[in-house]
C-alpha angles and dihedrals in degrees: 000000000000090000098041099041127047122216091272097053092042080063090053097055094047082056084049091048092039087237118142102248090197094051093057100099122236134061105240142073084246103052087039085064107043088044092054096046086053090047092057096046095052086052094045086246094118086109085053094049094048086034081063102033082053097058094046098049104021088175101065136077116255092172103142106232 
């Protein structure tokens, strides 16, 4: 996630998600991301956040390792 969305885009899918971007902890793209995707996990949504990071760059893998 960190190297196909920017900051900006990372707070738009939290909207999409209906997660509070502001209450992710962290400061960076980088712990955005990784706080969402834990986030996610914790709630089950981790289809819906690949589901989204899917429809907006097609071309890369979104495989969870």
């Amino acid at each position: 996630m960190v190297d196909a969305f920017s900051l900006d885009e990372i707070r738009q899918i939290c909207f999409d998600l209906k997660v509070n971007f502001d209450e992710l902890p962290g400061d960076t793209l980088t712990d955005k991301c990784r706080e969402l995707y834990l986030y996610t996990e914790r709630r089950g949504d981790v289809h819906r956040l690949i589901e989204i990071c899917q429809r907006e760059r097609p071309s890369a893998n979104w495989t969870p390792t």
